[in-house]
LUMDO-634185 format. One line per field, with one value per residue: residue in three letters; x, y, z of N, C-alpha, C in turn. Coordinates in steps of 0.02 Angstrom, whole numbers, plus 50000, padded with zeros to 5 digits. Each point is the difference from the previous one (the first is absolute). Example, Ala and Ser with C-alpha at 12.3 -4.5 7.8 and 13.67 -1.06 7.14 Angstrom:
LUMDO-634185
aa = (ALA,SER)
npx = (50660,49982)
npy = (49716,50053)
npz = (50390,49964)
capx = (49955,50042)
capy = (50059,50059)
capz = (50000,50003)
cpx = (50045,49961)
cpy = (50060,50055)
cpz = (50000,50037)
This chain:
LUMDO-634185
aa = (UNK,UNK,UNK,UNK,UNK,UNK,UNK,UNK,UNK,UNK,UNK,UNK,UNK,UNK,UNK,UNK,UNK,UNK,UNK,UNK,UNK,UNK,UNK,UNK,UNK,UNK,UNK,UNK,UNK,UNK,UNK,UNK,UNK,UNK,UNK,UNK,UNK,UNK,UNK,UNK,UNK,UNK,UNK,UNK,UNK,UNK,UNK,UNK,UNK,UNK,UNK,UNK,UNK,UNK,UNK,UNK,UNK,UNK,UNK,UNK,UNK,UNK,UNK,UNK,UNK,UNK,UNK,UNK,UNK,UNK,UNK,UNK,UNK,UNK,UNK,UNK,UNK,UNK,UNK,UNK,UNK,UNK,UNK,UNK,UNK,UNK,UNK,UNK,UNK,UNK,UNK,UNK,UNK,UNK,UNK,UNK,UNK,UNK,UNK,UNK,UNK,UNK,UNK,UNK,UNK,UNK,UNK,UNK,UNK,UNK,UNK,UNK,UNK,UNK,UNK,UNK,UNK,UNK,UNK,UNK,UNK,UNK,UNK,UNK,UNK,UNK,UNK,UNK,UNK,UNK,UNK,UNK,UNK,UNK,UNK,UNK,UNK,UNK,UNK,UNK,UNK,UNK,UNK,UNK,UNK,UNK,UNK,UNK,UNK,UNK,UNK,UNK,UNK,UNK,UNK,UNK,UNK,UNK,UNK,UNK,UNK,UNK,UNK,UNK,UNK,UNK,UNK,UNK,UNK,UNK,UNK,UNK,UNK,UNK,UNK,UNK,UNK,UNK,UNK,UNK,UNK,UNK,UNK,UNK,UNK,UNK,UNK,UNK,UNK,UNK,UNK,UNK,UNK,UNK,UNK,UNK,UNK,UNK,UNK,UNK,UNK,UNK,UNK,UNK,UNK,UNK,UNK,UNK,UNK,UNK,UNK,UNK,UNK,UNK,UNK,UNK,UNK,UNK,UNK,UNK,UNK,UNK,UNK,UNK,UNK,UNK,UNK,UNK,UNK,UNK,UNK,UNK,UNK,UNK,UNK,UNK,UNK,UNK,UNK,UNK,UNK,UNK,UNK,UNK,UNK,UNK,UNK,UNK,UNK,UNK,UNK,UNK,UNK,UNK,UNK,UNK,UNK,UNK,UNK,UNK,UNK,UNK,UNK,UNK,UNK,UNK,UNK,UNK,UNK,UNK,UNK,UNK,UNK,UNK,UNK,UNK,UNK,UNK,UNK,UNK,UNK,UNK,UNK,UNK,UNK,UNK,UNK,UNK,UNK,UNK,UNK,UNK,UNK,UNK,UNK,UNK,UNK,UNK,UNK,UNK,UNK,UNK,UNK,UNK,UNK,UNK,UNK,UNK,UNK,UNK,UNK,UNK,UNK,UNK,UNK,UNK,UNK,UNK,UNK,UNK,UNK,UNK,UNK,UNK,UNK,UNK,UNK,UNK,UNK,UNK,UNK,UNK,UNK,UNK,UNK,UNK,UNK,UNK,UNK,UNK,UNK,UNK,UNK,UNK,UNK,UNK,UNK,UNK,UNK,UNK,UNK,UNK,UNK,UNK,UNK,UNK,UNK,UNK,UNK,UNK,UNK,UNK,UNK,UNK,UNK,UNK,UNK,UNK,UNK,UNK,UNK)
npx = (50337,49931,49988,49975,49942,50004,49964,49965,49951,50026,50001,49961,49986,50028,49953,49926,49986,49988,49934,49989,50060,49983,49939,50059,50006,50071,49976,50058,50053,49930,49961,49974,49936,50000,49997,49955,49990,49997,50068,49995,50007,50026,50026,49989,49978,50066,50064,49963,50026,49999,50058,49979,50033,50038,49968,50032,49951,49978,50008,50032,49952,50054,49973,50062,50021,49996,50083,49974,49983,49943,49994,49930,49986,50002,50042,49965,49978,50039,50033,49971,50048,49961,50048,49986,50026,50084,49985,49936,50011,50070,49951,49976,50040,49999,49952,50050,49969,49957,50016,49953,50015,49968,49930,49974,49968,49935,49913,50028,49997,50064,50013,50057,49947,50061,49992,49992,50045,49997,49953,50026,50063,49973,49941,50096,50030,49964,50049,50062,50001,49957,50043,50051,49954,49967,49931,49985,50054,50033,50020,50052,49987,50052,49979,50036,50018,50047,49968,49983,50001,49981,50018,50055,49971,50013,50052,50007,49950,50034,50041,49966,50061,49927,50048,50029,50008,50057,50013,50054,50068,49962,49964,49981,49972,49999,49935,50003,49947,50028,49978,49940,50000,50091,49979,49939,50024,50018,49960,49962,50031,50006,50083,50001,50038,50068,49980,50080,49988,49949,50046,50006,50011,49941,50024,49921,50042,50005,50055,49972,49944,49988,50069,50027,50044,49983,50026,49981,49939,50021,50018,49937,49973,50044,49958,50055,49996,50057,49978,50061,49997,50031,49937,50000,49928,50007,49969,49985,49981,49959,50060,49972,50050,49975,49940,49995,50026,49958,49947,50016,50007,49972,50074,49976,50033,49978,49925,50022,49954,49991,49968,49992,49970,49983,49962,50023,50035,49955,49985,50065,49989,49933,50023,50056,49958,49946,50050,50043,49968,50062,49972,50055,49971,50013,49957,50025,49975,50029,50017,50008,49956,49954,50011,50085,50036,50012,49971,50046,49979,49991,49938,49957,49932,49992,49934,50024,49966,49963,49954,49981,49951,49973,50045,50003,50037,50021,50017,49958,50009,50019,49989,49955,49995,49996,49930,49983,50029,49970,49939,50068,50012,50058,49979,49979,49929,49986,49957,49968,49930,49998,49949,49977,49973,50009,50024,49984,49999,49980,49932,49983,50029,50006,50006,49981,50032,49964,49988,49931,49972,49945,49964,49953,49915,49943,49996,50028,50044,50050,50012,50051,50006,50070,50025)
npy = (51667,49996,49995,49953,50007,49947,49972,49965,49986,50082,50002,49969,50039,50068,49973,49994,50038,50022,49968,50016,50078,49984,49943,50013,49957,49977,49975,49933,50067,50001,50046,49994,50034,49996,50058,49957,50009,49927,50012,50056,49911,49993,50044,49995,49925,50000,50011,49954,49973,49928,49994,49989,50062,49943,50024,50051,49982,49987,49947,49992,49946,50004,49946,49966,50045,50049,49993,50072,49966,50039,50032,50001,50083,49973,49963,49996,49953,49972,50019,49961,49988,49921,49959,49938,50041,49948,49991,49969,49945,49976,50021,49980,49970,50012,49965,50013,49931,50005,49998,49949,49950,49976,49977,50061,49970,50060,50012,49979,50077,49993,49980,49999,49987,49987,49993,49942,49961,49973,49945,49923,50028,50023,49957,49966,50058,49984,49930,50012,50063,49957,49968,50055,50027,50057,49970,50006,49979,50056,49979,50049,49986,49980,49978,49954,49989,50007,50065,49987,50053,49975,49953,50037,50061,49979,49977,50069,50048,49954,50003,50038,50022,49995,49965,50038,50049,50001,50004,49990,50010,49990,50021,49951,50026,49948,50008,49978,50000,49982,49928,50031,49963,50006,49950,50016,50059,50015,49956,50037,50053,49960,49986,49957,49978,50024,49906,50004,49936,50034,50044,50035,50033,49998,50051,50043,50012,49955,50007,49974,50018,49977,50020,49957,50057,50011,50062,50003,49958,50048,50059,49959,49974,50074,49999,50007,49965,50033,50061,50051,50060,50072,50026,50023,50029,50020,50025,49993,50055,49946,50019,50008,50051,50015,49966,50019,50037,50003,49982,50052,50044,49945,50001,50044,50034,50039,50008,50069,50017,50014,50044,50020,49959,50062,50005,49986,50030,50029,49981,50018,50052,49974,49989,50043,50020,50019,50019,50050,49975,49962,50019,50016,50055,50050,50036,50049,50031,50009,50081,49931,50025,50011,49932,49991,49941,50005,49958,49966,49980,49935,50020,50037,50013,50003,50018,50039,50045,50027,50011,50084,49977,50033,50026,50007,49971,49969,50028,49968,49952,50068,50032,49964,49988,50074,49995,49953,50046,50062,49961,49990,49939,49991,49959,50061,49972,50031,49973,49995,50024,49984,50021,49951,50013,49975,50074,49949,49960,50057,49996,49938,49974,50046,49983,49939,49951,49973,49973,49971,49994,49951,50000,49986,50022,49987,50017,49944,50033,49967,50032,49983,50025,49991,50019)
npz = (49867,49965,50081,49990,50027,50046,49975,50058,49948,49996,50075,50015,49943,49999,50086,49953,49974,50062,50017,49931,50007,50069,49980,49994,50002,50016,49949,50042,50012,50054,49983,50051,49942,50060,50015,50013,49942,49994,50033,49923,49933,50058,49977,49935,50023,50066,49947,49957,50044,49962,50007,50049,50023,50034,50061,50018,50019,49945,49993,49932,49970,49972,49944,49983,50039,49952,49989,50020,50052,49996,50048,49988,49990,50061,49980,50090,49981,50072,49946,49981,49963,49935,50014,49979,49936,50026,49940,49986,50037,49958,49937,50001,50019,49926,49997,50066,49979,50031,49948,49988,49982,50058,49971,50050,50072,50014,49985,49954,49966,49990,49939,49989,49937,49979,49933,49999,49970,50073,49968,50009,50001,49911,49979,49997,49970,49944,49994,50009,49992,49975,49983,49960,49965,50036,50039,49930,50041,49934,49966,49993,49925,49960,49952,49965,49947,49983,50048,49949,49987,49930,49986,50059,49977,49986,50023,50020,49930,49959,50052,49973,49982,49950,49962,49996,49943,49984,49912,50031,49974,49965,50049,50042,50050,50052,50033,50045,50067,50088,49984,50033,49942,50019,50042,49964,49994,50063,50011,49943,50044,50036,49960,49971,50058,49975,49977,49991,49977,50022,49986,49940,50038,49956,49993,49979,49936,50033,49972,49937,50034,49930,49976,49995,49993,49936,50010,50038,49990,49953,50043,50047,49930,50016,50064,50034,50011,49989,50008,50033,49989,49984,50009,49932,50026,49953,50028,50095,49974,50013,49975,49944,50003,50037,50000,49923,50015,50089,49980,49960,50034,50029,49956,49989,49983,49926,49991,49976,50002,49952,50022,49979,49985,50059,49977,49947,50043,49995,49938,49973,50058,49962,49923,50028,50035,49978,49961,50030,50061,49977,49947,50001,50007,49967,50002,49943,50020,49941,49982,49972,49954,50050,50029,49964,49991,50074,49962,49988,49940,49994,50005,49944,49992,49933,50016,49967,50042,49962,50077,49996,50041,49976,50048,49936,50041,49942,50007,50039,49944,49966,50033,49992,49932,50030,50028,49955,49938,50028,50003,49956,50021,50006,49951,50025,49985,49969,50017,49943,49995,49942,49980,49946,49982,50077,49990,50015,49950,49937,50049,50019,49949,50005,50053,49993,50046,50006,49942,50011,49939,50021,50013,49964,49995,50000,50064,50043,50045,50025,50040,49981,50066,49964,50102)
capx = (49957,49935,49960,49923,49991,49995,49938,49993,50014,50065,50044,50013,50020,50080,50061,50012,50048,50064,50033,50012,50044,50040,50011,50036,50062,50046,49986,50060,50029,49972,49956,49922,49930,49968,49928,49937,49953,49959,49990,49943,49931,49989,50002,49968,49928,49974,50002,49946,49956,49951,50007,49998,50063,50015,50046,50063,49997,50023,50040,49978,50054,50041,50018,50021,50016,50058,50008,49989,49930,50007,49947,49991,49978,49935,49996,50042,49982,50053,50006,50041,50038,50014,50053,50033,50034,50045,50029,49918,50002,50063,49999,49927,50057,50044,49937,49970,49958,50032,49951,49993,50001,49942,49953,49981,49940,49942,49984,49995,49958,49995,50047,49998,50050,50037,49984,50079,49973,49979,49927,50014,50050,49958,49952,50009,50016,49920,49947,50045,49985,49920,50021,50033,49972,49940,49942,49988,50049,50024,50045,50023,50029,50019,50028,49998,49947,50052,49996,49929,49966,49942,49964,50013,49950,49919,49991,49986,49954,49960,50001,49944,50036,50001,50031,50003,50085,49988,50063,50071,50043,50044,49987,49910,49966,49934,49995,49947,50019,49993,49929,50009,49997,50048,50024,50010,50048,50058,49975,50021,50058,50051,50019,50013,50062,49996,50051,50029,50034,49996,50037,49998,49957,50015,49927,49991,50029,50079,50044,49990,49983,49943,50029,50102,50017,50044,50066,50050,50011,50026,50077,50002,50024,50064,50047,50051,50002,50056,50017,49977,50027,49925,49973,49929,49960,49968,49948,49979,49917,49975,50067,50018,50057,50053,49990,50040,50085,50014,49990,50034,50067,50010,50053,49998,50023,49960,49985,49970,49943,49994,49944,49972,49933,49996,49972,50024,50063,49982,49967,50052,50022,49973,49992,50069,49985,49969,50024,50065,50005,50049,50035,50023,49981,50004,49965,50001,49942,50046,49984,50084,50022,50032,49984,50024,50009,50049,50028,50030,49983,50025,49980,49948,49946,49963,49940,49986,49939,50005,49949,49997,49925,49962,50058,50058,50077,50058,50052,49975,50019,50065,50021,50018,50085,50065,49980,50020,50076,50029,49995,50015,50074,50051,49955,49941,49965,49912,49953,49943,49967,49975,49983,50037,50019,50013,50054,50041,50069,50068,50026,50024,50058,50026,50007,50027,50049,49978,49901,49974,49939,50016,49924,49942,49945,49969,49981,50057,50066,50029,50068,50063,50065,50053,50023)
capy = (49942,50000,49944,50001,49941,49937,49981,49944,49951,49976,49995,49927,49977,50039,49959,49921,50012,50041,49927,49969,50012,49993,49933,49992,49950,49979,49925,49968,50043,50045,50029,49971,50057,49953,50033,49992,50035,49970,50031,50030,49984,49968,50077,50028,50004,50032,50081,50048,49977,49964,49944,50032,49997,49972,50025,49964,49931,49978,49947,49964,49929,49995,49937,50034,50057,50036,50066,50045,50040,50078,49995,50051,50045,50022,49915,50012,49930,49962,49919,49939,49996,49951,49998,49945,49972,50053,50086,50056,50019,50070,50061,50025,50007,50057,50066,49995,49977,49927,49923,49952,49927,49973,50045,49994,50040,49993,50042,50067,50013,49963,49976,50018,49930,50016,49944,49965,49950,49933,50023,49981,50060,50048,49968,49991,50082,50018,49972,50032,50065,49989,49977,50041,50049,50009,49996,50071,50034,49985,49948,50007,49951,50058,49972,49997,49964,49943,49933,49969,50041,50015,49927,50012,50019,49949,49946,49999,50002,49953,49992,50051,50050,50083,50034,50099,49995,50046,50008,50082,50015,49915,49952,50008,50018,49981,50006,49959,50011,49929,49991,49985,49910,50002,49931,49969,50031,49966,49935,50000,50027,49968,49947,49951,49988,49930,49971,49991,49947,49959,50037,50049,50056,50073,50056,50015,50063,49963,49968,49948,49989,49952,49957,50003,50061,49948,50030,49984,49941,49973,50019,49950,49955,49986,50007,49962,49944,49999,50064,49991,50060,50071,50005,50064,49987,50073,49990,49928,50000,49966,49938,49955,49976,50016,49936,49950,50024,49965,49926,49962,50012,50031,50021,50064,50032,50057,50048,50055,50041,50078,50030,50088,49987,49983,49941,49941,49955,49953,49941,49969,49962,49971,49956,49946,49956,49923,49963,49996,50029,49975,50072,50052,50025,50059,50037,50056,50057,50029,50007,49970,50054,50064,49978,49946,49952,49992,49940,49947,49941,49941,49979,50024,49980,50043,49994,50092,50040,50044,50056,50008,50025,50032,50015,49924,50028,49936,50029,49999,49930,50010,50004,49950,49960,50034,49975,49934,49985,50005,49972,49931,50008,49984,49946,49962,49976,50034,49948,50062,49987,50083,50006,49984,50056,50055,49990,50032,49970,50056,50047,49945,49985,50091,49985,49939,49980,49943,50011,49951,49986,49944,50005,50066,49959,50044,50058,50033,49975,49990,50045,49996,50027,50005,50028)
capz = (49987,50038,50022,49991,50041,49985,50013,50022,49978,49949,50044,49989,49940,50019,50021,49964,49931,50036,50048,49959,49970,50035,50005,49939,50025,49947,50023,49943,49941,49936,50017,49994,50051,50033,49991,49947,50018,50045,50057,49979,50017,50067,50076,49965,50056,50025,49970,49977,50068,49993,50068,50058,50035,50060,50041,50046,50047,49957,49984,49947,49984,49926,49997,49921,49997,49943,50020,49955,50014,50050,50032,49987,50055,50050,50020,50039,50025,50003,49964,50044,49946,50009,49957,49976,49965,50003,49953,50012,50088,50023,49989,50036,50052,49964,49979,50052,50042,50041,49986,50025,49940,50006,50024,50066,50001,49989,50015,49953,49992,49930,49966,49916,49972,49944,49972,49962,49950,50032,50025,50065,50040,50029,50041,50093,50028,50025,50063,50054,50008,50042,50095,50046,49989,50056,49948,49979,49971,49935,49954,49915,49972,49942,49943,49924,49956,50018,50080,50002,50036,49988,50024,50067,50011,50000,50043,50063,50014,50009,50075,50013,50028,49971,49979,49971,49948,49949,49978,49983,49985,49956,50041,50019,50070,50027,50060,50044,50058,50025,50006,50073,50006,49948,50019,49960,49956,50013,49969,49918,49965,50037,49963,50050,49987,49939,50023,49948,49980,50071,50063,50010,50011,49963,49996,49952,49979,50039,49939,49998,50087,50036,49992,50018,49939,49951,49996,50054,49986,49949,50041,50038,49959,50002,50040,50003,50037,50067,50013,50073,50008,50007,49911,50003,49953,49991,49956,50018,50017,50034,50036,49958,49973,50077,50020,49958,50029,50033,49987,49950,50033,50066,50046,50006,50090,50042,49960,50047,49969,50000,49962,49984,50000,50056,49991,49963,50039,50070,49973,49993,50063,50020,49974,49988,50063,49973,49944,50041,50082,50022,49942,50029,49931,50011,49955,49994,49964,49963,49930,49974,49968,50038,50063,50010,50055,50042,50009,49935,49992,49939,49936,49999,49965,49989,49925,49997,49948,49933,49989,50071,50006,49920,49926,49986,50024,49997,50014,50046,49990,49986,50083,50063,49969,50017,50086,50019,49997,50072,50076,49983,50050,49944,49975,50014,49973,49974,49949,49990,49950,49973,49919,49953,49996,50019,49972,50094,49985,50004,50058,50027,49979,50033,50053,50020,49980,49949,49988,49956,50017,50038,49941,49980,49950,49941,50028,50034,49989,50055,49962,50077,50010,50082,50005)
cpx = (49939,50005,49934,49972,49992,49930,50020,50049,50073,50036,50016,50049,50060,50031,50015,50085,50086,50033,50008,50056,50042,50006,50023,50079,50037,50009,50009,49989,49959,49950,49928,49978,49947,49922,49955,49932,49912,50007,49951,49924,49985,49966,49929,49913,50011,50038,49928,49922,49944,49987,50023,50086,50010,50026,50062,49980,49974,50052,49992,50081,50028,50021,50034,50027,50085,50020,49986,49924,49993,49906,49953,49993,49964,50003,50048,50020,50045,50029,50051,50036,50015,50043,50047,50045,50053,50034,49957,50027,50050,49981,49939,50056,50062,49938,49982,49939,50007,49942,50023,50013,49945,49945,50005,49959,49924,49980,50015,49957,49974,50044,50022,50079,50014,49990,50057,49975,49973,49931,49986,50027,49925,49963,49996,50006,49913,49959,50034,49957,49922,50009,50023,49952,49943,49960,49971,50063,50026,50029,49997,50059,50022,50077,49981,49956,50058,49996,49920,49959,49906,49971,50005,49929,49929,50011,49994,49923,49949,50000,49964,50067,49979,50063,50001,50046,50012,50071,50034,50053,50012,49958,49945,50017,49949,49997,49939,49993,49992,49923,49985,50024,50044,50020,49983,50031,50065,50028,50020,50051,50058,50002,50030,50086,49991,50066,50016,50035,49982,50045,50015,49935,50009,49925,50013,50042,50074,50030,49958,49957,49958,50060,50079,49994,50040,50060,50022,50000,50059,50075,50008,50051,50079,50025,50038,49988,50032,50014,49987,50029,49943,49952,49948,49962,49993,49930,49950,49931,49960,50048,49980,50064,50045,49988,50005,50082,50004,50001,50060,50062,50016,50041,49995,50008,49939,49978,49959,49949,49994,49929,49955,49913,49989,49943,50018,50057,49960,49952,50062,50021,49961,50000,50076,49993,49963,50041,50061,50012,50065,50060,50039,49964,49975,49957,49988,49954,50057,49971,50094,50030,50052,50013,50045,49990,50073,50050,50050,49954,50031,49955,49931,49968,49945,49950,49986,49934,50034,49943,50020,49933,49979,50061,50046,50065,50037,50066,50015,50038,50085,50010,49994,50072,50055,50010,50047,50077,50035,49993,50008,50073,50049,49999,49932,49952,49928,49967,49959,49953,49962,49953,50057,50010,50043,50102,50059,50095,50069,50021,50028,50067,50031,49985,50014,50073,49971,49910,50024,49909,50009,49935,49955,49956,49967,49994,50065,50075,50024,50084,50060,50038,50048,50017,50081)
cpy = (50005,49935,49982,49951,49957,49968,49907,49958,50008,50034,49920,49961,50007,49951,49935,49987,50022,49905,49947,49993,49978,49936,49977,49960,49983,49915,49952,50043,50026,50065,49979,50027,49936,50039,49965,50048,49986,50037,50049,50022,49967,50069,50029,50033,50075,50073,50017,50022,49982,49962,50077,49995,49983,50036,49980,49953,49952,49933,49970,49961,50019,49963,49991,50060,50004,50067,50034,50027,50058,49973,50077,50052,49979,49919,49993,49921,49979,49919,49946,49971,49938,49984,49940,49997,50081,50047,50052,50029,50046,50052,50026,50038,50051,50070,50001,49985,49929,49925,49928,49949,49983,50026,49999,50055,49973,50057,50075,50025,50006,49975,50022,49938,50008,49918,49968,49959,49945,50024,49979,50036,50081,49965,49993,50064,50029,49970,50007,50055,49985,49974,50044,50067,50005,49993,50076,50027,49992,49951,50034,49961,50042,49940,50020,49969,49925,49952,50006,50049,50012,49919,49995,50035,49961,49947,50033,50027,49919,49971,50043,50069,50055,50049,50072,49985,50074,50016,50025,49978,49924,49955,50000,49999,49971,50000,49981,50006,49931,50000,49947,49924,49989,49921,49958,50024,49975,49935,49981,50027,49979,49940,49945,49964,49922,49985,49954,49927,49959,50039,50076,50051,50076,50049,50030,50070,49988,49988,49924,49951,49920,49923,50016,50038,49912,50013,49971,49916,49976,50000,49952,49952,49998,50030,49952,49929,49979,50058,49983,50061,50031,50002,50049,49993,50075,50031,49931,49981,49952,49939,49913,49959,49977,49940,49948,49994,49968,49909,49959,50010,49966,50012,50067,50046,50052,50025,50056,50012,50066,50013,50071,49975,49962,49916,49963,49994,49991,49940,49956,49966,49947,49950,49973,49983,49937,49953,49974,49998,50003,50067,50050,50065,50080,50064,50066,50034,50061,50006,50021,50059,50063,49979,49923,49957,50023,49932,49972,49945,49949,49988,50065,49971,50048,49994,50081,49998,50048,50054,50017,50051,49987,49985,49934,50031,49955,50052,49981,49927,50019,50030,49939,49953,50044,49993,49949,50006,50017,49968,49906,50010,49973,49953,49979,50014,50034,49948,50063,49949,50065,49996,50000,50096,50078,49993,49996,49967,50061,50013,49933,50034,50076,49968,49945,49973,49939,49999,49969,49966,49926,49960,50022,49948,50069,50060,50039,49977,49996,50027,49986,50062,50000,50067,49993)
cpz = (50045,50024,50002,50066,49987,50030,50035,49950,49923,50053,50010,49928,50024,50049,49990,49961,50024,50047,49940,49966,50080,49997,49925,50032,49962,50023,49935,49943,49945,50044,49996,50053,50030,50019,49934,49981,50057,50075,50020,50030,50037,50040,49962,50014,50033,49983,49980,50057,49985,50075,50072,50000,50056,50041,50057,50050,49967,49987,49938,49992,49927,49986,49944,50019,49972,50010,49935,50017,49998,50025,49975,50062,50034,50002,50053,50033,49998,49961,50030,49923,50023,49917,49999,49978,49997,49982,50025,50065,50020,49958,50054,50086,49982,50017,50077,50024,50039,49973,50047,49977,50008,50066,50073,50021,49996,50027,49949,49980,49890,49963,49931,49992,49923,49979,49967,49931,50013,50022,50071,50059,50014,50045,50088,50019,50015,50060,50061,50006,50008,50087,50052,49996,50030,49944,49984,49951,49947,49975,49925,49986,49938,49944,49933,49959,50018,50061,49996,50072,49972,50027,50073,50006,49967,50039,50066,49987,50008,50077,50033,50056,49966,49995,49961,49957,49980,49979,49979,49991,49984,50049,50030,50073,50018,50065,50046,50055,49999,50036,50055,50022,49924,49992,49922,49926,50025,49984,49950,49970,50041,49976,50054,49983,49910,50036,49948,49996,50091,50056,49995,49997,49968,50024,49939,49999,49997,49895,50007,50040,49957,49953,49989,49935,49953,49994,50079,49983,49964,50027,50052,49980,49998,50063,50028,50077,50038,50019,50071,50033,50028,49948,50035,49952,49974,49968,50012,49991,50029,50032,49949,49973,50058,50017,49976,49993,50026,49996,49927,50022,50090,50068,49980,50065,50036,49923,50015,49918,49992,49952,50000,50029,50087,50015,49984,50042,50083,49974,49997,50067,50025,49968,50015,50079,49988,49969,50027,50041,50011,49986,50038,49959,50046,49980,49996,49957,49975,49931,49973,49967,50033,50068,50004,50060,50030,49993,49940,50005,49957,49956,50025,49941,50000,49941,50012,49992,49953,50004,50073,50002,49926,49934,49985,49998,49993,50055,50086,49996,50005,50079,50039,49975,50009,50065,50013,50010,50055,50039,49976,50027,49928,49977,50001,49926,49966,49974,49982,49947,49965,49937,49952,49956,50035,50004,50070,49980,50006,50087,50017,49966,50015,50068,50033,49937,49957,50000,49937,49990,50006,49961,49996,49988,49963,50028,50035,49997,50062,50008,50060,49979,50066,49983,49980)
């Protein structure tokens, strides 16, 4: 077999394609390639060396960072791997690197930020990385048509960031240096906290951030009033339900929280402080799936998501209800609420000893099961 050389840039293709077949996970019982092609077109600027290669002293911020990167040749710049949300975070930790949940630092020398579906969530990641980034220094940015990556770029040329583009693999690349006077970009792209019904506190990108999800409203409606045991929330995201637990319930002994979205459970600690000072209440940054609770509980509660990043993953609804079964002590209790369409009843009934739906309206359903 002739070998042929490999030129810069389909040496790059080869280890693209080689950390793509490694970030391939077995996750609630199925196979899913977590490499996007956006990672791509994030690196893309500088494979074709449109953009200067960073050298080893060098510091750049990764915001959004996914496992499956490859960095191109000659990109020697130390990354700082920021990472919220906990599946992302233990593969990025499978793919030996050491990410962060949340940002730290200054003085970098640039940034590259992976874009999400929340225009708000991009917006604060752009105006983070103008604060932490030396004046002069890069800021690439790299999404879809989906995370509104073409209207992201006219709103920063209209802030006068002279924004650059250019598009590859399903996706667009933009890029900007920081300009000597970033205070009033920062300004505009820094969202401001919403506050919900007078006490809770949401940020933008957070499940539901500018009102109570209708589906959890609707499971409020039957939690129980004399419960006075353990309870978990699974799936707590801004601690909505937890605090309504607490108040309709309040001989309650202890409810511990659990959530994948690092933010949204330190928003949670703040709102069941506001709401609960009195609360015995506990909080875990856990992705349920692959990451149970140590504990029995008497009753859990749960409103599933059904997406994880980009992709719609009902299956993700069917692990945390197997979650639950283990970590429910011998009688104990699932409240769940779910889309009227989604089929979660067969697994209820293959694993719990009793289930039943309880009621529904036009959109959702409210579902029991005992252990």
């Amino acid at each position: 077999m002739v070998k042929l050389p490999l030129n810069k840039r389909s040496l790059y293709l080869y280890q693209a394609a080689r950390e793509t077949f490694r970030a391939v996970f077995v996750f609630t019982g199925k196979i899913i390639t977590m490499s996007r092609d956006v990672l791509k077109t994030l690196f893309h600027p500088f494979v074709t060396e449109i953009l200067a290669l960073p050298g080893e002293e060098e510091r750049f911020l990764f915001l959004g960072a996914e496992a499956g990167f490859v960095t191109p040749d000659g990109f020697a710049a130390e990354l700082a791997l920021v990472q919220g949300f906990r599946p992302e975070f233990l593969r990025l930790q499978a793919a030996r690197h050491q990410p962060q949940p949340v940002m730290e630092g200054e003085d970098f020398n640039g940034a590259l930020i992976l874009l999400t579906k929340h225009k708000g969530e991009n917006e604060n990641r752009i105006a983070e990385a103008l604060k932490r980034v030396k004046t002069g220094g890069l800021i690439v940015i790299a999404g879809t048509k989906e995370d509104g990556v073409q209207s992201l770029r006219k709103r920063l040329d209209r802030l006068g960031l002279d924004p650059q583009s250019m598009p590859k693999y399903h996706g667009v690349a933009i890029w900007f240096a920081v300009p000597d006077d970033a205070s009033p970009s920062i300004e505009a792209l820094s969202s401001q906290p919403v506050i919900i019904e007078g006490r809770f506190e949401t940020f933008a990108g957070q499940f539901s951030h500018t009102h109570a999800d209708p589906g959890s409203e609707l499971l409020v409606e039957r939690f129980p009033e004399g419960f006075d045991g353990n309870a978990a929330d699974f799936g707590a995201g801004w601690g909505f339900l937890s605090v309504m637990l607490a108040e309709k319930a309040p001989r309650v002994n202890r409810i511990d929280l659990f959530e994948a979205n690092y933010e949204a459970l330190e928003q949670a600690k703040k709102n069941l402080a506001r709401n609960c000072p009195k609360l015995t209440a506990r909080f875990f940054w856990q992705d349920l799936a692959n990451e149970p609770p140590k504990e029995k509980y008497d009753l859990i509660v749960i409103n599933p998501p059904f997406h994880e990043g980009h992709a719609a993953e009902p299956s993700i609804g069917e692990a945390m209800i197997r979650t639950a079964a283990g970590a429910l002590s011998h009688g104990g209790e699932l409240l769940m609420v779910a889309n009227r369409g989604l089929p979660y009843e067969p697994l209820l009934k293959d694993i719990f000893r009793e289930q039943s739906e309880i009621c529904r309206n036009a959109r959702y359903k409210v579902l029991r099961a005992k252990k």
